[in-house]
SEKOL-81457 format. One record per residue (C-alpha): residue number from 1; residue in three letters; y, z, x. Coordinates in nm, 3 decimals, padded with zeros to 5 digits, m for minus. Example, Ala and Ser with C-alpha at 12.3 -4.5 7.8 and 13.67 -1.06 7.14 Angstrom:
SEKOL-81457
<num 1, residuo ala, north m00.450, up 00.780, east 01.230>
<num 2, residuo ser, north m00.106, up 00.714, east 01.367>
END
This chain:
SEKOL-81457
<num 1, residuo unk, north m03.939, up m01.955, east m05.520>
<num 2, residuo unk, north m03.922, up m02.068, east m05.152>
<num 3, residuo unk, north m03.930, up m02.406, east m05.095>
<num 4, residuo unk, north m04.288, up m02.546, east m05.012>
<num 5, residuo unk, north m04.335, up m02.862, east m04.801>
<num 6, residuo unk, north m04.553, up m03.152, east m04.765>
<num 7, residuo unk, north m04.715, up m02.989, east m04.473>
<num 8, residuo unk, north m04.780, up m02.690, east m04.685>
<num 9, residuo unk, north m04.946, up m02.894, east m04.958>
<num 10, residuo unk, north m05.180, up m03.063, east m04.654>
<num 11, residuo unk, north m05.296, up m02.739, east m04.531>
<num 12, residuo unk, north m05.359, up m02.621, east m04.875>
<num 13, residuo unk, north m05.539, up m02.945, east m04.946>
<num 14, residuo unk, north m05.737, up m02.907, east m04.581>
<num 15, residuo unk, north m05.868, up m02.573, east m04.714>
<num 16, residuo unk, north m05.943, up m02.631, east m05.082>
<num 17, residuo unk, north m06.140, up m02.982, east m04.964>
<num 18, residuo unk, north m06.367, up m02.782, east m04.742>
<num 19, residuo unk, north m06.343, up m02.446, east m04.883>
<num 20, residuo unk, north m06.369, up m02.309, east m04.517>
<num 21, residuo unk, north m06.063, up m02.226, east m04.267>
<num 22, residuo unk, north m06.305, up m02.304, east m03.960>
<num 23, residuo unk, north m06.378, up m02.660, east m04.085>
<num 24, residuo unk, north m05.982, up m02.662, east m04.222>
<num 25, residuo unk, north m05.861, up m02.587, east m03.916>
<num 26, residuo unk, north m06.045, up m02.823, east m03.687>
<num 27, residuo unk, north m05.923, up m03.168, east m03.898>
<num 28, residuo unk, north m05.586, up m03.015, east m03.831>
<num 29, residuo unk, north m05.602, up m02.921, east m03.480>
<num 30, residuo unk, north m05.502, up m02.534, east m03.501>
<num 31, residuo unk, north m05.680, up m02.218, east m03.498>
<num 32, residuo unk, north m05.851, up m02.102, east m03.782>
<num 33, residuo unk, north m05.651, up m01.739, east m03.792>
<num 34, residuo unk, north m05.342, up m01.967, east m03.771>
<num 35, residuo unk, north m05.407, up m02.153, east m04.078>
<num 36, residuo unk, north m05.524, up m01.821, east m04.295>
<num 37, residuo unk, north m05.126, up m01.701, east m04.180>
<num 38, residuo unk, north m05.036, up m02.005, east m04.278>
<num 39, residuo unk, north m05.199, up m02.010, east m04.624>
<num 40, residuo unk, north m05.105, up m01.636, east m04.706>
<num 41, residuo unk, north m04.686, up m01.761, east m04.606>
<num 42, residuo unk, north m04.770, up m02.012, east m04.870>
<num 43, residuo unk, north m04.920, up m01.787, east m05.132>
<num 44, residuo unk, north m04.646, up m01.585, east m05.090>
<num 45, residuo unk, north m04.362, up m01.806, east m05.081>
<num 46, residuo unk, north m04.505, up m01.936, east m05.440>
<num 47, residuo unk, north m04.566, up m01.581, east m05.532>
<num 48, residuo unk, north m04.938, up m01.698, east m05.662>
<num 49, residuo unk, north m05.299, up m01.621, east m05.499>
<num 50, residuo unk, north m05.474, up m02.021, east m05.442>
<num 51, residuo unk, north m05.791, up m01.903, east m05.247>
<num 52, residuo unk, north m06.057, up m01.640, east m05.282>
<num 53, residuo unk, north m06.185, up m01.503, east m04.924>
<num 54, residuo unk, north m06.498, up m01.377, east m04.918>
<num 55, residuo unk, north m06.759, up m01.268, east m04.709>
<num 56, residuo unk, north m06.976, up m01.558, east m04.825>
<num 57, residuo unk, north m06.686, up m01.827, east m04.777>
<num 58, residuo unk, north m06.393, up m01.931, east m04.927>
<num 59, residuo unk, north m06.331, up m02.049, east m05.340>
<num 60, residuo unk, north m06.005, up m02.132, east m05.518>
<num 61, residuo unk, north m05.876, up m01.939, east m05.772>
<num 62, residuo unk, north m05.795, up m02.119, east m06.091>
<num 63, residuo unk, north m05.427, up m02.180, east m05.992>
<num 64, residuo unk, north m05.558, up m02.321, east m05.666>
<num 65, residuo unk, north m05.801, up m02.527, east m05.837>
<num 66, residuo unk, north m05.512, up m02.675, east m06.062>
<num 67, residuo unk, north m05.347, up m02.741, east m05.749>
<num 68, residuo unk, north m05.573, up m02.902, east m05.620>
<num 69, residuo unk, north m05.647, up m03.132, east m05.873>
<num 70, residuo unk, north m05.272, up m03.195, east m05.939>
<num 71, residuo unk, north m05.193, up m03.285, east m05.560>
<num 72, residuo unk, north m05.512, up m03.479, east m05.435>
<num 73, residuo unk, north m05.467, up m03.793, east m05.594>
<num 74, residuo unk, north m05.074, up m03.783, east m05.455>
<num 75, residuo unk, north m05.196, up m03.788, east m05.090>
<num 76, residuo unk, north m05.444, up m04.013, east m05.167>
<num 77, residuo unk, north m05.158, up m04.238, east m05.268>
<num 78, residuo unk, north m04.947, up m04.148, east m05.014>
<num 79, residuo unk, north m05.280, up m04.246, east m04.713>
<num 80, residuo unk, north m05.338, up m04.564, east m04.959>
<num 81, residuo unk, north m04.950, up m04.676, east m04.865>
<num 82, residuo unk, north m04.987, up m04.604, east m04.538>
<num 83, residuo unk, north m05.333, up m04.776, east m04.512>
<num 84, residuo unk, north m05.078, up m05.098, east m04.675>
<num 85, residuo unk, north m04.958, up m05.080, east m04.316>
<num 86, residuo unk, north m05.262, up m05.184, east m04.124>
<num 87, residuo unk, north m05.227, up m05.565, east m04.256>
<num 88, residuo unk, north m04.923, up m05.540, east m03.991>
<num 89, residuo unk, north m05.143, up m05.441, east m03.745>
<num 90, residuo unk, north m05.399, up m05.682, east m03.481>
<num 91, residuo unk, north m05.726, up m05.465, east m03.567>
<num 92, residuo unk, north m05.830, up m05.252, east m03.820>
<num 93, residuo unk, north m05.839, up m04.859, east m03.680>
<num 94, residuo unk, north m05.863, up m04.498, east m03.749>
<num 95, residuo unk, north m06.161, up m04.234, east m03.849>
<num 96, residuo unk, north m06.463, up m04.235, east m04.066>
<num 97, residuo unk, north m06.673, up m03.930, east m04.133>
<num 98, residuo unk, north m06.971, up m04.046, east m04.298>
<num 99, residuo unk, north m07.296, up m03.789, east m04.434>
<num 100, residuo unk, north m07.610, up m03.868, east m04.388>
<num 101, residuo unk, north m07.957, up m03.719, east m04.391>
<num 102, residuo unk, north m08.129, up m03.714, east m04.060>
<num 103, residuo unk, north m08.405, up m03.997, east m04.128>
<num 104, residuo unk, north m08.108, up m04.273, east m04.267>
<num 105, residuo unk, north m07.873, up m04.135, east m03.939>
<num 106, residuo unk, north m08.172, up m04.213, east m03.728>
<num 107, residuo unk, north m08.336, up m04.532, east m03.852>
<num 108, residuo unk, north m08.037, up m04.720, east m04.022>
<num 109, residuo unk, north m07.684, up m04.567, east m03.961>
<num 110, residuo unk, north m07.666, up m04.483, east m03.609>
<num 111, residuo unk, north m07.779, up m04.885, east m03.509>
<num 112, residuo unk, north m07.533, up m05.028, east m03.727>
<num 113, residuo unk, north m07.246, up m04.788, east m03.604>
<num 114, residuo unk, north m07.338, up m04.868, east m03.242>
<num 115, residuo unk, north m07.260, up m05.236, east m03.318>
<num 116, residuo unk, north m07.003, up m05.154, east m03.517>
<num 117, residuo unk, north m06.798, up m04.987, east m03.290>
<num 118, residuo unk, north m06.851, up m05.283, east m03.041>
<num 119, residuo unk, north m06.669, up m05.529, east m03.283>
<num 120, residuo unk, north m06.388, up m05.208, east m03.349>
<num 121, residuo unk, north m06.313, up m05.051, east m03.022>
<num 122, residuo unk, north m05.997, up m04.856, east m03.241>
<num 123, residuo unk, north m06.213, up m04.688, east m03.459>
<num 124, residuo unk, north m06.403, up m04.360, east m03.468>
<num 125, residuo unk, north m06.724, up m04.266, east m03.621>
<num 126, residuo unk, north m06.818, up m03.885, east m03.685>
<num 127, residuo unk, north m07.178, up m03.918, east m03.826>
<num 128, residuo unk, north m07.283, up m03.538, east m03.944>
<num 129, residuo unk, north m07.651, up m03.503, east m04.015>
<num 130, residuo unk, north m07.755, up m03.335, east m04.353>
<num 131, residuo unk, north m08.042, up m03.344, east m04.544>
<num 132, residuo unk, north m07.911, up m03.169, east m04.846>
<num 133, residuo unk, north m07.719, up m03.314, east m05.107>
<num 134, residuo unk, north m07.359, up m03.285, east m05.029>
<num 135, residuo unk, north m07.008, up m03.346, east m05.213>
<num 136, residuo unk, north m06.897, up m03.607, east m04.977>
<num 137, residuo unk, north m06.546, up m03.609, east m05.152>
<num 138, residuo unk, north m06.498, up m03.197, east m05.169>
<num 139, residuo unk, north m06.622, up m03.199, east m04.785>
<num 140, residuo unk, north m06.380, up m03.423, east m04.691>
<num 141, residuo unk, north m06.632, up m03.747, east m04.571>
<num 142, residuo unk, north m06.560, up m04.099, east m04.661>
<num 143, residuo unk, north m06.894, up m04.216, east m04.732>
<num 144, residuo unk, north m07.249, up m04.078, east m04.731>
<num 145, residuo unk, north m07.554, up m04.246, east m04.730>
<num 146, residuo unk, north m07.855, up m04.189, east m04.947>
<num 147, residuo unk, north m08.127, up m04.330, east m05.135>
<num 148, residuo unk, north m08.010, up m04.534, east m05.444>
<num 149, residuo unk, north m08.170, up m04.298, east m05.756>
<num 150, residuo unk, north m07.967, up m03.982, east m05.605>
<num 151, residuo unk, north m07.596, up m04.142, east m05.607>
<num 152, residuo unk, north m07.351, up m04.046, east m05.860>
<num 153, residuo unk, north m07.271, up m04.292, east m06.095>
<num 154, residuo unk, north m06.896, up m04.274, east m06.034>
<num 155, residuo unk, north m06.961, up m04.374, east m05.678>
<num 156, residuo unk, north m06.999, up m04.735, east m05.535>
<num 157, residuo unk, north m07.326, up m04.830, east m05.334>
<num 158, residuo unk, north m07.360, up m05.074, east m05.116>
<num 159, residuo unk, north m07.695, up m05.157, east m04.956>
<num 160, residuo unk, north m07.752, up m05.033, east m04.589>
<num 161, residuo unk, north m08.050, up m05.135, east m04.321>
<num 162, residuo unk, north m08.382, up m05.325, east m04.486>
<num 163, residuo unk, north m08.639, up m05.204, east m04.707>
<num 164, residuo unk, north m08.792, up m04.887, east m04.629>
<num 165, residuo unk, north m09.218, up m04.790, east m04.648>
<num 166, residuo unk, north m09.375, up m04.503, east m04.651>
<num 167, residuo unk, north m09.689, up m04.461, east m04.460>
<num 168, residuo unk, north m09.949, up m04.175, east m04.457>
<num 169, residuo unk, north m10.094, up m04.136, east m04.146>
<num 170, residuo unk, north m10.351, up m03.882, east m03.934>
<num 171, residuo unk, north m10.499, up m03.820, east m03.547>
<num 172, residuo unk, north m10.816, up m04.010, east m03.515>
<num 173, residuo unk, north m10.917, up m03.605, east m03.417>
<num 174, residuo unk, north m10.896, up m03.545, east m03.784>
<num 175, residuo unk, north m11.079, up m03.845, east m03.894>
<num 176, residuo unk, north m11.389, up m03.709, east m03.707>
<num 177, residuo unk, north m11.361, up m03.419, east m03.936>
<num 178, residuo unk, north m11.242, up m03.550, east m04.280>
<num 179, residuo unk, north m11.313, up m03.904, east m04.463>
<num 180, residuo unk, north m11.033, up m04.153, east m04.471>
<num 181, residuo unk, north m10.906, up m04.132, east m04.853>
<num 182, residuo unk, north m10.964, up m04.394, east m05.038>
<num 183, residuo unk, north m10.746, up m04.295, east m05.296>
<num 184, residuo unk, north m10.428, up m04.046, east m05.359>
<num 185, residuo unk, north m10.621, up m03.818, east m05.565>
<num 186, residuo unk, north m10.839, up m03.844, east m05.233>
<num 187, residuo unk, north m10.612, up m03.629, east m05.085>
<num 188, residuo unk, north m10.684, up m03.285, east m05.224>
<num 189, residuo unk, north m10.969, up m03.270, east m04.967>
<num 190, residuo unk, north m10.740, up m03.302, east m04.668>
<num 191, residuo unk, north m10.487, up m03.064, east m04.522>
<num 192, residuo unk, north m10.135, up m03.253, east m04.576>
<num 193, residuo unk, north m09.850, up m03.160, east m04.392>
<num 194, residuo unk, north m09.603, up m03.102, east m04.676>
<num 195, residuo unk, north m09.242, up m03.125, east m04.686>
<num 196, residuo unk, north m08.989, up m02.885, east m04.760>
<num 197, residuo unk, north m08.671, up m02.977, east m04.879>
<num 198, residuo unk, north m08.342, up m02.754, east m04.744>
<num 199, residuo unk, north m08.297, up m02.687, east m05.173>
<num 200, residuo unk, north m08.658, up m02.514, east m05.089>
<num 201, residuo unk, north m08.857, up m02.745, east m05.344>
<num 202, residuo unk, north m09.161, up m02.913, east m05.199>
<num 203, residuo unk, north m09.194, up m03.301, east m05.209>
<num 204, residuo unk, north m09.445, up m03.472, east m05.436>
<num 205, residuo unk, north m09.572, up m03.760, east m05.208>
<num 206, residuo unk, north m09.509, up m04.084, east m05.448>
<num 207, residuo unk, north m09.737, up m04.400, east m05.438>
<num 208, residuo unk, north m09.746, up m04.722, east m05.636>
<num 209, residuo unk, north m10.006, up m04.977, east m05.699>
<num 210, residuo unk, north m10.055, up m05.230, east m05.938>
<num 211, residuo unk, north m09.782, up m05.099, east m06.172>
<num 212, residuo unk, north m09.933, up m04.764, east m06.169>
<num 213, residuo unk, north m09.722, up m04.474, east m06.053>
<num 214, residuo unk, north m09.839, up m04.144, east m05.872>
<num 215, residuo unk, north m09.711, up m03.830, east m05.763>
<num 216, residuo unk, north m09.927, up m03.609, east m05.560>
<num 217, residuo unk, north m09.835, up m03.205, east m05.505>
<num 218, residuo unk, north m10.069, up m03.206, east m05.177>
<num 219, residuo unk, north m10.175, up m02.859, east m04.995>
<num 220, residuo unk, north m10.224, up m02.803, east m04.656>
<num 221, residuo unk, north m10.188, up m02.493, east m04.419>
<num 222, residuo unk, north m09.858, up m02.595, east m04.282>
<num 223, residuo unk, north m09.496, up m02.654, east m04.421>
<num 224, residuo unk, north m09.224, up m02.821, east m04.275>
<num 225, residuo unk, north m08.862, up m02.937, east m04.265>
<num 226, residuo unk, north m08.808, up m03.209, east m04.034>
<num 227, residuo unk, north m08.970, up m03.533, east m03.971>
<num 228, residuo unk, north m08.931, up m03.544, east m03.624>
<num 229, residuo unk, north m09.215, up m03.251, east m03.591>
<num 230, residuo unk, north m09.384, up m03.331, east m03.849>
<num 231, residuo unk, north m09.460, up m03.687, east m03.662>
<num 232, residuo unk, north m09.570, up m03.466, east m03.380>
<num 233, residuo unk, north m09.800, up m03.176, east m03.597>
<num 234, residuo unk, north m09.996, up m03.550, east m03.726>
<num 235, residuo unk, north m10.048, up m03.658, east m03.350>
<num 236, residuo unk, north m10.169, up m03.338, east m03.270>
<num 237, residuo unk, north m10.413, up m03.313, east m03.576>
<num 238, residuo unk, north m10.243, up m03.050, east m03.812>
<num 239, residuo unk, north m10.302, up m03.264, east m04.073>
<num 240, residuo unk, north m10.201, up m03.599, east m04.213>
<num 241, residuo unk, north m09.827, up m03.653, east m04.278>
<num 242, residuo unk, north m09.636, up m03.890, east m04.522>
<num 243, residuo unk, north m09.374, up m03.991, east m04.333>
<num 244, residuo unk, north m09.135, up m04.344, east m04.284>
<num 245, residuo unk, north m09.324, up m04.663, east m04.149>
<num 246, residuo unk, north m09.040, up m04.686, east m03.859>
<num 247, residuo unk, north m09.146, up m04.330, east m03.813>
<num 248, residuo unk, north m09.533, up m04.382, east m03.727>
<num 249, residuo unk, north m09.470, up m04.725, east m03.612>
<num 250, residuo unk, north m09.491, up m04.611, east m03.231>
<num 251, residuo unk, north m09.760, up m04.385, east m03.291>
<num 252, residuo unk, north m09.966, up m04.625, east m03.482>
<num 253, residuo unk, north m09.952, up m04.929, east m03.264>
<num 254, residuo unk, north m10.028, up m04.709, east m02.934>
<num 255, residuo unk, north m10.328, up m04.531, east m03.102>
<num 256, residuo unk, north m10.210, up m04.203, east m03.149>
<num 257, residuo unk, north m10.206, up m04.222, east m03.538>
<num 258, residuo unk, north m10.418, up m04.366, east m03.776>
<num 259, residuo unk, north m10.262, up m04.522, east m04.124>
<num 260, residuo unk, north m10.474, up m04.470, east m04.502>
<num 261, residuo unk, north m10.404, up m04.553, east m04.826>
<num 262, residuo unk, north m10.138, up m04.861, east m04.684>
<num 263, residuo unk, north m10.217, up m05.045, east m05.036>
<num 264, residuo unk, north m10.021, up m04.742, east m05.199>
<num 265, residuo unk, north m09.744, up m04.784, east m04.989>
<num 266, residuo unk, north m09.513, up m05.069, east m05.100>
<num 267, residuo unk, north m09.177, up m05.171, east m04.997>
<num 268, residuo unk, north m08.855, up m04.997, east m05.167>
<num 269, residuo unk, north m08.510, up m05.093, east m05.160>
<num 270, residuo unk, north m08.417, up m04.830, east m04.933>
<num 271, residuo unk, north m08.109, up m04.634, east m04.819>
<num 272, residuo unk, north m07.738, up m04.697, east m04.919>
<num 273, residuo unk, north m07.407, up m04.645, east m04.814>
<num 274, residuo unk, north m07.162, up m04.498, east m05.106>
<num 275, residuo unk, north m06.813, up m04.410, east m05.147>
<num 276, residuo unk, north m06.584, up m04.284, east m05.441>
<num 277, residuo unk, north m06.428, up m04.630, east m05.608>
<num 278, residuo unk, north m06.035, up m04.596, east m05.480>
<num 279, residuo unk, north m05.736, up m04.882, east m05.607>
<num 280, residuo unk, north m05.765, up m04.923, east m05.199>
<num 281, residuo unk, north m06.013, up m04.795, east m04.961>
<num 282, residuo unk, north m05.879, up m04.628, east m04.592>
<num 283, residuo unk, north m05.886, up m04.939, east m04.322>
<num 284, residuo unk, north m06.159, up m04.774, east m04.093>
<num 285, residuo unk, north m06.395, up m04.747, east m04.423>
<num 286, residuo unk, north m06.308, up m05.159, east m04.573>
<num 287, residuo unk, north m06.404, up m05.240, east m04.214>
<num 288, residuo unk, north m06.704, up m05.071, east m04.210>
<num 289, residuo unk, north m06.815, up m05.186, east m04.585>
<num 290, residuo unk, north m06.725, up m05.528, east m04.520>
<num 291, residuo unk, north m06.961, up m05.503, east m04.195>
<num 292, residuo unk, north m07.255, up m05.303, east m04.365>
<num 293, residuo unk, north m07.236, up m05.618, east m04.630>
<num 294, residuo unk, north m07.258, up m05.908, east m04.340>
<num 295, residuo unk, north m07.553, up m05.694, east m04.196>
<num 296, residuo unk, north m07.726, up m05.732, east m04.494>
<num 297, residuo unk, north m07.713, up m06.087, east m04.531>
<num 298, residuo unk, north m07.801, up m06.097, east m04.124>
<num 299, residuo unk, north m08.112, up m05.930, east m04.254>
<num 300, residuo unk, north m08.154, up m06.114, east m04.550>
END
């Protein structure tokens, strides 16, 4: 067998963490025909097939998979001893790729970033906007942020931004045609916007009063994905819409919306920021903990 080198192992370990040659091949900088040359000059030099390609993508054999696994904690070693370096250093630098669906990005990620990267000049932030549930280690992001209930349990979570609210909300256009509920189960006589997941399964709008829990499986006439337009279908009467408080907020204080049922709408912890537990996080990431954490007391 040819002798393989580290830089072999790296593009191996590019592909296999985001089982794509496109994505692989812009963290390293090349073109993505170049790197599928590259990775068939490995496969041959160790006379063994690693990856799968595939019209639908790309997936690692089982040797490639064993690979994988064998060699992934070794470079995370090897960035952990180079991360030992950055105590030499003035100020804390480098990338962070953090995942985040597009109502945390908006409300509670991108405002902390922006000051953020005011204290750190040396650092860059790639924020990529995703509402479905993603494998931030496999796709190659340092953190992610979600609500707490849908984090592994092998991950750490630190608390990001201040306590979310829900608030269901409707054009005054559609209270001249329907009766403000009174109740949730009120709801089954109004068209609801309803909410579509990217997994294709429909949200059951939640409430709490009192100690008593309620899910709701509304029905209205139109179905969407995004809470951007679903804030705008409300305004312009399609229905009412369960959306985030910071959401409606404009809308609501201007007129434009009208809130119901506010009683079954209490506070919630809210979003968090989580990453896999490491002997010794990357530089850029400790930086950015360590400021998500003095936020929170801010807030506090």
């Amino acid at each position: 067998m040819r002798r393989i080198r580290s830089t072999d192992l790296a593009i191996f370990l590019a592909i296999a963490q985001h089982r794509s040659f496109r994505k692989a091949a812009v963290e390293l900088g090349v073109t993505a025909s170049a790197l599928s040359h590259s990775l068939r000059a490995i496969e041959e030099r160790l006379d063994v097939r690693l990856v799968n390609r595939t019209t639908r993508g790309v997936g690692l054999t089982e040797a490639g998979e064993r690979l994988f696994d064998r060699i992934r904690p070794a470079f995370l070693d090897i960035d952990d001893a180079l991360e030992d370096l950055d105590k030499f250093r003035g100020q804390p630098y480098g990338k962070l790729r953090i995942n985040a669906p597009r109502p945390a990005a908006r409300m509670v990620l991108l405002p902390i970033v922006s000051r953020f990267l005011r204290a750190y000049p040396a650092i860059e932030v790639e924020i990529v906007v995703d509402d479905a549930l993603v494998d931030t280690v496999s796709a190659g992001f340092d953190a992610g942020i979600r609500f707490g209930e849908r984090i592994a349990a092998d991950m750490i979570a630190v608390a990001i931004g201040r306590r979310q609210r829900t608030a269901i909300v409707g054009s005054p256009e559609h209270f001249q045609r329907f009766p403000k509920p009174v109740t949730p189960h009120d709801l089954k006589d109004h068209p609801c916007i309803r909410y579509r997941f990217a997994s294709g399964t429909y949200y059951r709008w939640e409430f709490e009063r009192r100690g008593i829990e309620l899910e709701i499986d509304v029905q209205g006439p139109l179905t969407l994905g995004d809470l951007d337009i679903m804030l705008d279908a409300a305004v312009n009467g399609s229905g009412l819409a369960f959306l985030f408080e910071d959401y409606a907020l404009p809308a609501l204080e201007d007129g434009r919306l009208i809130r119901v049922l506010e009683d079954w709408c209490p506070y919630y912890p809210g979003f968090f920021l989580y990453y896999p537990s490491r002997r010794q996080l990357p530089t850029a990431l400790r930086a950015f903990v360590d400021f998500v954490k003095a936020d929170g007391v801010r807030q506090s």
